[in-house]
N, C-alpha and C positions, 0 to 999 in steps of 0.2 A: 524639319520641324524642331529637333533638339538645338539649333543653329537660333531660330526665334526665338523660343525659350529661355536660353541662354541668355541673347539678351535683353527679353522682357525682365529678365533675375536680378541682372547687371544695372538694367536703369530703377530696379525699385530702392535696391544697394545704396546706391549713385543719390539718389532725391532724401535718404534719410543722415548721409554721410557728412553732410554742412553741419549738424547740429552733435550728431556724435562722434565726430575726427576734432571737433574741439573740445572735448572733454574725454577723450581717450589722450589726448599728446603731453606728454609727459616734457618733454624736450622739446627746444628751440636753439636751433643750432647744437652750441655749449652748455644751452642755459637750462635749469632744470625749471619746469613751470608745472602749478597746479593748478585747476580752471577752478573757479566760482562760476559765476552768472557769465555767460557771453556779452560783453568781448574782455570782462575782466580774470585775469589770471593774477597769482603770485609768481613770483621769481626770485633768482638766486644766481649768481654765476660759481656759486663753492660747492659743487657737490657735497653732501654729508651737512652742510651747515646749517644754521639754528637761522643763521637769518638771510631775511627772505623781504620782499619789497610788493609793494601795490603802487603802481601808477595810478594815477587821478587823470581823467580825459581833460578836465580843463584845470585851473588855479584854486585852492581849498583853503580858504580864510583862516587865519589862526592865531591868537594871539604874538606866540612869539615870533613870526612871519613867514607869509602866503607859501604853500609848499604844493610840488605838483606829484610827488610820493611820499611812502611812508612806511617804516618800518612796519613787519607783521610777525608778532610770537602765536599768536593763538588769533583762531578764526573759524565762523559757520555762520553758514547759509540757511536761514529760516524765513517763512512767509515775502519771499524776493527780494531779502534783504540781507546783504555780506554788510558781517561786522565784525568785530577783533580790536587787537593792541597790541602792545610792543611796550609795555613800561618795563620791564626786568633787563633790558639790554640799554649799556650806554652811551649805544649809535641814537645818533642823531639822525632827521627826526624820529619822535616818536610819541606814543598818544592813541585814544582812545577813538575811533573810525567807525561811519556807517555810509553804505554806499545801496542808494536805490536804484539800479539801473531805468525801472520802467517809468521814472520821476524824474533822471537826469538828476538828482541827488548826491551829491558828497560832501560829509562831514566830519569833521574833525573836532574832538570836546577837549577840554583842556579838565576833566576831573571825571570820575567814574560814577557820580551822582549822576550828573547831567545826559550823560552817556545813557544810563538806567534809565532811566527815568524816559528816556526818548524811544528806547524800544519797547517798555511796558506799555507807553501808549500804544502799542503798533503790536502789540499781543506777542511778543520773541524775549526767550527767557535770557538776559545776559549772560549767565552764568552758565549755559550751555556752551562749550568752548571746545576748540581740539586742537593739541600739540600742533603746529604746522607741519616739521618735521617727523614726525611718527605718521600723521596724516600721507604726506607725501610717498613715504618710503611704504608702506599698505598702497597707494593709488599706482604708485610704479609698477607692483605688481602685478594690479586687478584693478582696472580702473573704476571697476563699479563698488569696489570700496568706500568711495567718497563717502561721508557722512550723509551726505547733501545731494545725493545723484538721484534719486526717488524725486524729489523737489523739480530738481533740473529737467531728467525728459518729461515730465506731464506737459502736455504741450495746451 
């Protein structure tokens, strides 16, 4: 009986573990990663470092031309919506980003008006932000630090 049990425990573990072993993993390989929205993370290959990157799943239109990443200083997740920026650093690219997963959405603004103004239609206060690196270094610890992790398991 304790044998059944057992693994009735293991497969209920098992069926929730896809959604929360990607927002627990801190690391890939070398690389330090933070989860947003599945399947989008930040990364870094410098431990301790300020900067940090978001891949774009497909090509992100942009004036000074098309990029399929983007620097990230500050970043959060509101109404299924990861947004951020990277202007204070001068790596290249970098710029003002909104990524909708459930829309297949990604954007890139060339000015922080435009940028505003695109999430107040969509009810997300810009100016709600979080250090990336201070973020990360709290989520390494406890991953249910995230800002953003309340958001994430509502399913």
């Amino acid at each position: 009986m304790r044998f059944v049990l057992f693994f009735i425990c293991l497969a209920m573990i098992s069926c929730d573990s896809g959604v929360i072993g990607f927002y627990k993993q801190s690391h890939v390989e070398d690389i330090d990663v933070l989860p947003l929205i599945e399947p989008y993370k930040l990364w870094t290959p410098i431990p301790g470092s300020s900067t940090w990157f978001l891949d774009f799943k497909k090509e992100v239109v942009r004036a000074a031309g098309n990029i399929f990443q983007t620097n990230v200083c500050e970043v959060n997740v509101a109404n299924h919506i990861i947004y951020g920026h990277c202007i204070s650093l001068n790596a290249q690219p970098k710029g003002y980003f909104v990524v909708i997963p459930k829309e297949n959405l990604e954007m890139m603004f060339q000015n922080k008006e435009e940028w505003d103004s695109f999430l107040k239609e969509r009810n997300v206060n810009s100016n709600q932000l979080f250090d990336v690196l201070e973020t990360y270094n709290a989520f390494n610890i406890n991953y249910k630090t995230l800002p953003w992790y309340k958001e994430i398991m509502v399913k």
